[in-house]
PyMOL Python script that loads the backbone (N, CA, C, O; Angstrom):
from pymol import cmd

cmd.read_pdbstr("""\
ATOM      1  N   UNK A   1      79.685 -68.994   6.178  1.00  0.00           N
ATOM      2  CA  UNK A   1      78.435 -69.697   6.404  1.00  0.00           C
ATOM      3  C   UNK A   1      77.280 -68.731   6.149  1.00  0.00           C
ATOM      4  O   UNK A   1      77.280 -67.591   6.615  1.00  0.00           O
ATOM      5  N   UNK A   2      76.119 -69.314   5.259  1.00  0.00           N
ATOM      6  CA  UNK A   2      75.004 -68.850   5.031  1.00  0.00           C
ATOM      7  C   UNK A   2      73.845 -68.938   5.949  1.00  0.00           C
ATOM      8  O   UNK A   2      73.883 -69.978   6.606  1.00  0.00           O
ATOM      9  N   UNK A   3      72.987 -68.299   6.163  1.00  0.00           N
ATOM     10  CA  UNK A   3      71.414 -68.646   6.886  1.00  0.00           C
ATOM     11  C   UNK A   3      70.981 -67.759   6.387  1.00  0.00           C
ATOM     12  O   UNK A   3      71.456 -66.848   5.709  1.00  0.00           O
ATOM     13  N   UNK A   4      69.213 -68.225   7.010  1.00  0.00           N
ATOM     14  CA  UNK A   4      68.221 -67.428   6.317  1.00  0.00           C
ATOM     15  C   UNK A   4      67.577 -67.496   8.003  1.00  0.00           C
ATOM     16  O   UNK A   4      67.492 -68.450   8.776  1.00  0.00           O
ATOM     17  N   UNK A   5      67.138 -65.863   8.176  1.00  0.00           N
ATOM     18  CA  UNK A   5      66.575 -65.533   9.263  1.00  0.00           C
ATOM     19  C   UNK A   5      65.365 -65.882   8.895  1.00  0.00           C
ATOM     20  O   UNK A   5      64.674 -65.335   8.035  1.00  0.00           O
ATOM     21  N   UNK A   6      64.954 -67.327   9.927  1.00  0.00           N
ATOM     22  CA  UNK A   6      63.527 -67.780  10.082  1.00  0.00           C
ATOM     23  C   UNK A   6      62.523 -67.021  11.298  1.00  0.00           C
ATOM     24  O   UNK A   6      61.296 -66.951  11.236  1.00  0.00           O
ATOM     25  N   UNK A   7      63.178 -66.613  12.136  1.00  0.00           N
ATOM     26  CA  UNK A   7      62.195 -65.949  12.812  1.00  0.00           C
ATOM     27  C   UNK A   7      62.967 -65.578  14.371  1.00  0.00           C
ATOM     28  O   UNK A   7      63.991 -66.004  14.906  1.00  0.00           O
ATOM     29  N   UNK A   8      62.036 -64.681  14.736  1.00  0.00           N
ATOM     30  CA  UNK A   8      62.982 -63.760  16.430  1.00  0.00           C
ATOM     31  C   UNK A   8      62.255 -63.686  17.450  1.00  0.00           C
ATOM     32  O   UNK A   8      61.255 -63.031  17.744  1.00  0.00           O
ATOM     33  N   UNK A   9      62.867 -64.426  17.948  1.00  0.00           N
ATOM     34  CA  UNK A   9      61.872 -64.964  19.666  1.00  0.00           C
ATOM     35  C   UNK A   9      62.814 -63.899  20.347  1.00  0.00           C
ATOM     36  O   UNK A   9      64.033 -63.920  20.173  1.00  0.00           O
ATOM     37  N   UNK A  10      62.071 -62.815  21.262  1.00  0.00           N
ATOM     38  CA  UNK A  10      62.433 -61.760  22.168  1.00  0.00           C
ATOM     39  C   UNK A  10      63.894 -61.034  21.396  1.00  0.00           C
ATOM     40  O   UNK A  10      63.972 -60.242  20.457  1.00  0.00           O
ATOM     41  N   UNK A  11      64.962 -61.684  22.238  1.00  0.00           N
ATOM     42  CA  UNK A  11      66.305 -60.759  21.734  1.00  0.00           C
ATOM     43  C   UNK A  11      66.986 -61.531  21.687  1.00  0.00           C
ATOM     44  O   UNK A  11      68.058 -61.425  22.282  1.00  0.00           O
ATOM     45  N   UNK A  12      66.589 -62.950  20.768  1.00  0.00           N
ATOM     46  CA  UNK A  12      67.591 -63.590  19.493  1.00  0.00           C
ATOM     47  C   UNK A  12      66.625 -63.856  18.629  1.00  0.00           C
ATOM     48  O   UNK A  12      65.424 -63.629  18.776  1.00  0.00           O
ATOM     49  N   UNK A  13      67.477 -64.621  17.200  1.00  0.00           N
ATOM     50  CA  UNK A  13      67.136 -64.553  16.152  1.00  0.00           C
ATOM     51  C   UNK A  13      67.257 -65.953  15.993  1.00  0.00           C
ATOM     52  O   UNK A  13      68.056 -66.342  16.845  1.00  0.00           O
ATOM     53  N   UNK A  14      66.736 -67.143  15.127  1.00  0.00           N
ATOM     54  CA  UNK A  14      66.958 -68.404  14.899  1.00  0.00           C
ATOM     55  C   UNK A  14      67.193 -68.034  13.362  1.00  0.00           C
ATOM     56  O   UNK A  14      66.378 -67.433  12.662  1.00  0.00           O
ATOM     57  N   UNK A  15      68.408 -68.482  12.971  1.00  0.00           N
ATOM     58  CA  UNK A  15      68.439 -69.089  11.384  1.00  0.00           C
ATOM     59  C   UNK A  15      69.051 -69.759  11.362  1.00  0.00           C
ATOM     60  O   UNK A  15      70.023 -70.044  12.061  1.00  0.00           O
ATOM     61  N   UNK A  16      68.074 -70.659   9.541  1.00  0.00           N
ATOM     62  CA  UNK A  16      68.245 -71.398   9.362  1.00  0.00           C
ATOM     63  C   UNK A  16      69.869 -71.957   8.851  1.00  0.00           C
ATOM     64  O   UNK A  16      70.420 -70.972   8.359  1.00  0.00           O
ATOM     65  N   UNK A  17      70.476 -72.741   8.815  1.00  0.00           N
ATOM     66  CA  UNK A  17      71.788 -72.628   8.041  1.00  0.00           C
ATOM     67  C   UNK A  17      71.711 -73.373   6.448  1.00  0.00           C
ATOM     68  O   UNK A  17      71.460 -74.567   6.286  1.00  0.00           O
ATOM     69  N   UNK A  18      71.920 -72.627   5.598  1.00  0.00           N
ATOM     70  CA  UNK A  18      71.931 -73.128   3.868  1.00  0.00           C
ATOM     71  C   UNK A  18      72.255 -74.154   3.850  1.00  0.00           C
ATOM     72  O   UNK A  18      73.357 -74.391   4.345  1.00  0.00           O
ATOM     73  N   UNK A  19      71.442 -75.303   3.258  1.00  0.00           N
ATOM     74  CA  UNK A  19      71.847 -76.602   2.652  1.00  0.00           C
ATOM     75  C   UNK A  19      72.038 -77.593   3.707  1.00  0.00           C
ATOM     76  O   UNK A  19      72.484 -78.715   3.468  1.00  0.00           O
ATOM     77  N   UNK A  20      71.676 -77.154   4.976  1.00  0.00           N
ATOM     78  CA  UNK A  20      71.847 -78.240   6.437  1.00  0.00           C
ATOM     79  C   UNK A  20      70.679 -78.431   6.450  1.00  0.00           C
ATOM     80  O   UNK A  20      70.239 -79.545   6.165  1.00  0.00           O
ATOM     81  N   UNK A  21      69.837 -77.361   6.795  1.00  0.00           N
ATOM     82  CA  UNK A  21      68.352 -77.489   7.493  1.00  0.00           C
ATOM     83  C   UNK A  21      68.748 -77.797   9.456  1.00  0.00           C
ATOM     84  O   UNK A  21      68.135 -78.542  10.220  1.00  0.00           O
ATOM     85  N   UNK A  22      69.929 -76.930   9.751  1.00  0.00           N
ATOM     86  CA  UNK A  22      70.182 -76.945  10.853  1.00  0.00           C
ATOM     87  C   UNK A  22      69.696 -75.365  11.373  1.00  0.00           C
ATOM     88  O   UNK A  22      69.782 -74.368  10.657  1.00  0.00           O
ATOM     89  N   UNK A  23      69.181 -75.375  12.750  1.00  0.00           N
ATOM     90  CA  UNK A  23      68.361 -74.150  13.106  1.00  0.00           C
ATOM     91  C   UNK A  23      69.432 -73.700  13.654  1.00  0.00           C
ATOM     92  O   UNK A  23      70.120 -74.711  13.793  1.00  0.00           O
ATOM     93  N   UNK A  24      70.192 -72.548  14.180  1.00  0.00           N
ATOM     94  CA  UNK A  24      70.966 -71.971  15.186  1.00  0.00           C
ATOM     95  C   UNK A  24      70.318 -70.647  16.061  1.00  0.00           C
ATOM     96  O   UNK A  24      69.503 -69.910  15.507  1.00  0.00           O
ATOM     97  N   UNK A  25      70.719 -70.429  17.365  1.00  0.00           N
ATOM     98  CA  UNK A  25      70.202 -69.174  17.778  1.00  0.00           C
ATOM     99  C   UNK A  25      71.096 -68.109  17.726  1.00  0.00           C
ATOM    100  O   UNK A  25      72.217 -68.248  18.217  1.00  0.00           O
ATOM    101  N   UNK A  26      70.804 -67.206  17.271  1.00  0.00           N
ATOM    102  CA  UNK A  26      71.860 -65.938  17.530  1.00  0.00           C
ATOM    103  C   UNK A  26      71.192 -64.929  18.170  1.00  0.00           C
ATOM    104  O   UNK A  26      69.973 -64.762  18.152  1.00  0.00           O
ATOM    105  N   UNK A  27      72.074 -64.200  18.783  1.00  0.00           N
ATOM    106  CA  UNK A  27      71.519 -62.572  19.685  1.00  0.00           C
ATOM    107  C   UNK A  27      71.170 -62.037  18.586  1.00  0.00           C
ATOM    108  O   UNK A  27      71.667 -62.318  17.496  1.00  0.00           O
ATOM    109  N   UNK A  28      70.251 -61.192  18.790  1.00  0.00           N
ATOM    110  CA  UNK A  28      69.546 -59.979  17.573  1.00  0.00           C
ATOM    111  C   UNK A  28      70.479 -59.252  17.478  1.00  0.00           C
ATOM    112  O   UNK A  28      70.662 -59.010  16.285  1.00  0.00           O
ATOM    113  N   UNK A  29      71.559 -58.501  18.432  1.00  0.00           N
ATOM    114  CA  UNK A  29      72.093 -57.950  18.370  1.00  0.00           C
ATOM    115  C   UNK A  29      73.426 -58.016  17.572  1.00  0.00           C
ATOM    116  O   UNK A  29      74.149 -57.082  17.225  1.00  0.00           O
ATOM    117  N   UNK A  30      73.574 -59.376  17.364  1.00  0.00           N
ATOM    118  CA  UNK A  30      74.885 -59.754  16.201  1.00  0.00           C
ATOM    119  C   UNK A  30      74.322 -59.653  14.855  1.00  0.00           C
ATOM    120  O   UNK A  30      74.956 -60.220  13.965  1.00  0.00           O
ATOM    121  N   UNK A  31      73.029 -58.910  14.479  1.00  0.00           N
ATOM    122  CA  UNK A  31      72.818 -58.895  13.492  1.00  0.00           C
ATOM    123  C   UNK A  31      72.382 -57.236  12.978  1.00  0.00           C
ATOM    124  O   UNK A  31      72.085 -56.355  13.785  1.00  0.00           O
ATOM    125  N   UNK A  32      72.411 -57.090  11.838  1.00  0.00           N
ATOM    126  CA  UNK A  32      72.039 -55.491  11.713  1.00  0.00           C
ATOM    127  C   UNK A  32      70.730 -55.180  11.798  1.00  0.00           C
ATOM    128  O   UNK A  32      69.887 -55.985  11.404  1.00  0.00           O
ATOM    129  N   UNK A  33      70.415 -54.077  12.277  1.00  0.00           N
ATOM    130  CA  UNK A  33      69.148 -53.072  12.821  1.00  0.00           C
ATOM    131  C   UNK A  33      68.501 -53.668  11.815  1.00  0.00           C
ATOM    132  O   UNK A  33      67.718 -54.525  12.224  1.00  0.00           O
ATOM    133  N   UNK A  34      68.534 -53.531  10.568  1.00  0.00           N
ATOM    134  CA  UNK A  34      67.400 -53.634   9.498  1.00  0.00           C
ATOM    135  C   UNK A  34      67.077 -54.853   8.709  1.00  0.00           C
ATOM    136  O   UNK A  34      66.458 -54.930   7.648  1.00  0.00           O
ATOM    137  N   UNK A  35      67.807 -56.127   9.690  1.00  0.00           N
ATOM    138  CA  UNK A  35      67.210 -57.735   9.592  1.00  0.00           C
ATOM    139  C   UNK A  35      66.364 -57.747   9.677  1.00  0.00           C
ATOM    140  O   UNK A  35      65.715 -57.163  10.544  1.00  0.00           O
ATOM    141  N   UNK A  36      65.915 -58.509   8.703  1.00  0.00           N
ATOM    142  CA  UNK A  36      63.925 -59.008   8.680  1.00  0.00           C
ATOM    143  C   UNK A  36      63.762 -60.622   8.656  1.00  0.00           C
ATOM    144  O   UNK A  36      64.698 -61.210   8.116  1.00  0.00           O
ATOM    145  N   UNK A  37      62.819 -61.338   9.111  1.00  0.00           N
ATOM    146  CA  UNK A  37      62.506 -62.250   8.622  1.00  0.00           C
ATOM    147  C   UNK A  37      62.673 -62.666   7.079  1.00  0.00           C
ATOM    148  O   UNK A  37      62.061 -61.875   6.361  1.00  0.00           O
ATOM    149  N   UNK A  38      63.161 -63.425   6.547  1.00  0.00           N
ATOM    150  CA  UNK A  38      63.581 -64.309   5.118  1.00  0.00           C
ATOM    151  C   UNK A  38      65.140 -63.580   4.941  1.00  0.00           C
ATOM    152  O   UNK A  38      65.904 -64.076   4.113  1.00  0.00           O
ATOM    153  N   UNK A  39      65.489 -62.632   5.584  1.00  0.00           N
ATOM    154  CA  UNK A  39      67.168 -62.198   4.697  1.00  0.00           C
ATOM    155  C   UNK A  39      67.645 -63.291   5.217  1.00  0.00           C
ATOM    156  O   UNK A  39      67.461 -63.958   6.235  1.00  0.00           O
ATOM    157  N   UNK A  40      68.754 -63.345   3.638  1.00  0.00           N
ATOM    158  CA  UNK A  40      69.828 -64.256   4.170  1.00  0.00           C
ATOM    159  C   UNK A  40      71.194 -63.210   4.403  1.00  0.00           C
ATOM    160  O   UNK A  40      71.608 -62.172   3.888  1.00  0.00           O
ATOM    161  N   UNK A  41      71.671 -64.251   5.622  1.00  0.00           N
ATOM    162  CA  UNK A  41      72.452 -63.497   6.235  1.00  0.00           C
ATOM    163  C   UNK A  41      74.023 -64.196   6.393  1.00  0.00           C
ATOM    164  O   UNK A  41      73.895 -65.420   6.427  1.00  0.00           O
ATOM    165  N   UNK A  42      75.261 -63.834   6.484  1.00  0.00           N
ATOM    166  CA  UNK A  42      76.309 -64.684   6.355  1.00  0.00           C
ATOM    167  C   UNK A  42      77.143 -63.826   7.608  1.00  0.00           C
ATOM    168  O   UNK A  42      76.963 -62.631   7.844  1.00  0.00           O
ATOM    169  N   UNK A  43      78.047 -64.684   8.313  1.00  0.00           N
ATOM    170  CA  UNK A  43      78.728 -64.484   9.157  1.00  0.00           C
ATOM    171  C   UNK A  43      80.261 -63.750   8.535  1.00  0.00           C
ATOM    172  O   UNK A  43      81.047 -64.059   7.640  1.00  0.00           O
ATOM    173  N   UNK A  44      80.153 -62.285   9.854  1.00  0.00           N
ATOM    174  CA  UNK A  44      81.277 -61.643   9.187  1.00  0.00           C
ATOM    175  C   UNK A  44      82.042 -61.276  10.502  1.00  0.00           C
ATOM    176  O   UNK A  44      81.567 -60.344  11.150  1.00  0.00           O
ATOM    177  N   UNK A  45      83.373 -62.007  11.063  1.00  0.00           N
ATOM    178  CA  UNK A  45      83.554 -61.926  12.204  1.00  0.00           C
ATOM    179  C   UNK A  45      83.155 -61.813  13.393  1.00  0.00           C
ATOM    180  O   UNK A  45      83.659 -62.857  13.805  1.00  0.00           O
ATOM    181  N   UNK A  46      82.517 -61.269  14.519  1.00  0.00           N
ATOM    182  CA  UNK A  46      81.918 -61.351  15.630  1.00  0.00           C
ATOM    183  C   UNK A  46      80.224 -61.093  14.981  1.00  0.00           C
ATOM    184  O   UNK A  46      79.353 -61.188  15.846  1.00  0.00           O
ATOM    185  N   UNK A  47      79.848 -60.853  13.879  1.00  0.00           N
ATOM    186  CA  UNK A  47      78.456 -60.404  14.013  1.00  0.00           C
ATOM    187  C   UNK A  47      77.923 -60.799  12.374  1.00  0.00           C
ATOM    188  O   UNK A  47      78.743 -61.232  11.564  1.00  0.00           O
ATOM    189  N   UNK A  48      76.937 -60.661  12.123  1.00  0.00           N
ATOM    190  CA  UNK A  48      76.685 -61.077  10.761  1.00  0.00           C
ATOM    191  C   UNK A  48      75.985 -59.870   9.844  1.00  0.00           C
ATOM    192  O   UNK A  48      75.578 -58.822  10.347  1.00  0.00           O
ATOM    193  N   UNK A  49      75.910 -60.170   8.462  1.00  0.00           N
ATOM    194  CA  UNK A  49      75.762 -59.242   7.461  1.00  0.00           C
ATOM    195  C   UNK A  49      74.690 -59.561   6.547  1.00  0.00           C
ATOM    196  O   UNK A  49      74.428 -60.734   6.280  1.00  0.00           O
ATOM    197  N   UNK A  50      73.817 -58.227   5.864  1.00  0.00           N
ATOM    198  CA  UNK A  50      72.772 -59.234   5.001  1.00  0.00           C
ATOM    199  C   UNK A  50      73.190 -59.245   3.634  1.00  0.00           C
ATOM    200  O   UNK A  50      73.481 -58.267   2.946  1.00  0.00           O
ATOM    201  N   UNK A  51      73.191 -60.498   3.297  1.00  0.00           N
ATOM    202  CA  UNK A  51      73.345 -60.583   1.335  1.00  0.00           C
ATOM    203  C   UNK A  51      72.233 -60.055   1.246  1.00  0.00           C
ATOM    204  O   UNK A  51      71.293 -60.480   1.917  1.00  0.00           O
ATOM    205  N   UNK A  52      72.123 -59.178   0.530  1.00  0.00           N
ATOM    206  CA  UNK A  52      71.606 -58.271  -0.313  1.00  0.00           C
ATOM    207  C   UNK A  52      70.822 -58.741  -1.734  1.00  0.00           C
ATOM    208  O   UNK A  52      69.657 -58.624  -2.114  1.00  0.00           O
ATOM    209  N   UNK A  53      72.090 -59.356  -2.357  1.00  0.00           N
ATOM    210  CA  UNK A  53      71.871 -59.899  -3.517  1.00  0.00           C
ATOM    211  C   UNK A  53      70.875 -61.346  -3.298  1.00  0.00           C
ATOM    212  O   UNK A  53      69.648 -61.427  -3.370  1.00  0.00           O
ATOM    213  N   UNK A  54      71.769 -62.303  -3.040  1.00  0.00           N
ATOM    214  CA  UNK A  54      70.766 -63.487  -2.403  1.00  0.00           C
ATOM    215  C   UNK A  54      69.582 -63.015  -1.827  1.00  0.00           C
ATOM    216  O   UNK A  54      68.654 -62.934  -2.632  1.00  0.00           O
ATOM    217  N   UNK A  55      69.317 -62.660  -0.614  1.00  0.00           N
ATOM    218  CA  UNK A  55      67.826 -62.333  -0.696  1.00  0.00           C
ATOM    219  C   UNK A  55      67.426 -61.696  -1.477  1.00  0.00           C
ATOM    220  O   UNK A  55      67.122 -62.771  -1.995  1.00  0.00           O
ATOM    221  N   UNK A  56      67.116 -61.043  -2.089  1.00  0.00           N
ATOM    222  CA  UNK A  56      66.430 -60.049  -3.230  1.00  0.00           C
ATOM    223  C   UNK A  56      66.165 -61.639  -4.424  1.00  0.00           C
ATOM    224  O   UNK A  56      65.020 -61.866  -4.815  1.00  0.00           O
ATOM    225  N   UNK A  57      66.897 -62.223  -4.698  1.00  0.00           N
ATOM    226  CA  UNK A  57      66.810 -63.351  -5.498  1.00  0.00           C
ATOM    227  C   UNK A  57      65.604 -64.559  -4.763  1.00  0.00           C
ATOM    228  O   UNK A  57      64.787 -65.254  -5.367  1.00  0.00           O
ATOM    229  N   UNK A  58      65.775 -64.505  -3.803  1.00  0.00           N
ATOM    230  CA  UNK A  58      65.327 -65.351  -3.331  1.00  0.00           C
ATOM    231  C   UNK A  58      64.321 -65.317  -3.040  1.00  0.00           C
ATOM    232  O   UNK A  58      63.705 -66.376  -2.912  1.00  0.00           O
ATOM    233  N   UNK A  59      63.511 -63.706  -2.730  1.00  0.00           N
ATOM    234  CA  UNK A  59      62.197 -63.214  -2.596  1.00  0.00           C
ATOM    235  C   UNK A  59      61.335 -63.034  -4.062  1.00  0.00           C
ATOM    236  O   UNK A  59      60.176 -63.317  -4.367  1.00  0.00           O
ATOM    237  N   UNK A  60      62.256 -62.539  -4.678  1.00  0.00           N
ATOM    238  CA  UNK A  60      62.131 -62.711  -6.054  1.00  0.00           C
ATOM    239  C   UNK A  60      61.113 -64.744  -6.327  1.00  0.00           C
ATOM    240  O   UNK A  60      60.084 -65.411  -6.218  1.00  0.00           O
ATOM    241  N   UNK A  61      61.949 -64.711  -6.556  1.00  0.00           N
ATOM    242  CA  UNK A  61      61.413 -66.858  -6.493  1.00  0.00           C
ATOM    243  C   UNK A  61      60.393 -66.912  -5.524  1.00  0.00           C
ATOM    244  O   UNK A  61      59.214 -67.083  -5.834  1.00  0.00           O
ATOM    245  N   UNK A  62      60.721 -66.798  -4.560  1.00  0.00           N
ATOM    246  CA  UNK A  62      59.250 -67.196  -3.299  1.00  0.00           C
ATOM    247  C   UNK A  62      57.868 -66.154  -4.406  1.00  0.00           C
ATOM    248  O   UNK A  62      56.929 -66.796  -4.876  1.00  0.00           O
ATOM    249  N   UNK A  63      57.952 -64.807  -4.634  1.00  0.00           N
ATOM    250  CA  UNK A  63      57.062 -64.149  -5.530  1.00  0.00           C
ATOM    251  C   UNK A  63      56.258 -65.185  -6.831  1.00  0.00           C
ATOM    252  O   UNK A  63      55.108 -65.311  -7.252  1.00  0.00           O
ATOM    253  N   UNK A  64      56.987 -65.513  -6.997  1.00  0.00           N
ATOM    254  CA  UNK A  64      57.371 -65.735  -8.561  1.00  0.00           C
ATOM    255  C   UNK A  64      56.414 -67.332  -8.528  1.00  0.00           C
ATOM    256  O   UNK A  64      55.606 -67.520  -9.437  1.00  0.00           O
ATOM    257  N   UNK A  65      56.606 -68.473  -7.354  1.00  0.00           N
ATOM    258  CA  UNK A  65      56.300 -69.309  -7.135  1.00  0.00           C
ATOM    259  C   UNK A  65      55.126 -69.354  -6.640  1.00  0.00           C
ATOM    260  O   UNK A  65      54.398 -70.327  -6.834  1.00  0.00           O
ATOM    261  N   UNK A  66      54.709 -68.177  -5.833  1.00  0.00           N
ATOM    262  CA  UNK A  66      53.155 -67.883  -5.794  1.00  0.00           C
ATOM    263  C   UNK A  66      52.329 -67.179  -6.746  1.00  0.00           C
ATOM    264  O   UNK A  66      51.251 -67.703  -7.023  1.00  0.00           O
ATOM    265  N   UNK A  67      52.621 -66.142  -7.269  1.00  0.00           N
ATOM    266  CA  UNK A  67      52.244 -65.812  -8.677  1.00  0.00           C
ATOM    267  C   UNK A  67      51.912 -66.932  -9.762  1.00  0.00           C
ATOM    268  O   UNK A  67      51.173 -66.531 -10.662  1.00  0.00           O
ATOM    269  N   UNK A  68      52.248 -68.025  -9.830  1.00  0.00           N
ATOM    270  CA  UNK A  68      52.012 -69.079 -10.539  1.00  0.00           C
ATOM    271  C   UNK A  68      51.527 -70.259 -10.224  1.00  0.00           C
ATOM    272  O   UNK A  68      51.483 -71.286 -10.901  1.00  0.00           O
ATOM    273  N   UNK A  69      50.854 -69.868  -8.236  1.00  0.00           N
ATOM    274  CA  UNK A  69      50.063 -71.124  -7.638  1.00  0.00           C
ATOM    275  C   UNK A  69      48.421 -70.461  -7.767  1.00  0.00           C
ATOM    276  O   UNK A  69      47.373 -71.013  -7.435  1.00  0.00           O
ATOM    277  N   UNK A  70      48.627 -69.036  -8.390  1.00  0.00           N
ATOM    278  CA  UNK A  70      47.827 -68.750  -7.704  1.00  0.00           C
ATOM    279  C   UNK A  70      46.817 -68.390  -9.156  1.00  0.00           C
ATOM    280  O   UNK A  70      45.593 -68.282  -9.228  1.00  0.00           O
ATOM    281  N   UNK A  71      48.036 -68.242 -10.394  1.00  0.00           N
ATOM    282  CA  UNK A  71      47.249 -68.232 -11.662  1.00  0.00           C
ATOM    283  C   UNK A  71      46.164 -69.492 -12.067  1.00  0.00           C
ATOM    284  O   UNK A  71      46.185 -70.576 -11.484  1.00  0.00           O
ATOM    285  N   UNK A  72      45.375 -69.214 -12.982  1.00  0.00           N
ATOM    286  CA  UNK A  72      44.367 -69.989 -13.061  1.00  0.00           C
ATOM    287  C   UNK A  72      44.881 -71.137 -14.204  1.00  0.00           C
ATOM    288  O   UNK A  72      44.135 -72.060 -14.531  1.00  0.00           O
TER     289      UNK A  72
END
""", "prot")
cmd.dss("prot")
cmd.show_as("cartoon", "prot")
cmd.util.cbc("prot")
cmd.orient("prot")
C-alpha cells in the first residue's frame, strides 16, 4: 500500500492512501526521521518507507504544473 504524507498533527502523521482518497493516521514514529510533507510513502512491515523514486516524480509534476499556471 501507497500514501502520500498529507500532513503531521503533534506525533502522528495522516496519509493519504493512492487511488482511495482515504485519510489514515499513523505514529510519526512508524515513519523515517527524514519524512516530509508530499513523500510518498509505502508500508514495509511494522513501519513504513519513502519511495524515493515516486516522490521525486511527483514533485517533479506538482513543479512542472505550476511553472505552466504561472507562464504568461
Amino acid at each position: 500500500m501507497k500514501a502520500i504524507i498529507e500532513r503531521f498533527e503533534g506525533d502522528f502523521a495522516l496519509l493519504e492512501i493512492r487511488g482511495k482518497g482515504q485519510v489514515i493516521k499513523v505514529k510519526r514514529a512508524k515513519l523515517p526521521p527524514a519524512a516530509r510533507e508530499g513523500d510518498v510513502v509505502f508500508c514495509q512491515g511494522e513501519g513504513w518507507l519513502i519511495d524515493q523514486k515516486v516522490t521525486a516524480t511527483l514533485k517533479k509534476e506538482v513543479e512542472d504544473l505550476a511553472t505552466e499556471l504561472w507562464q504568461d
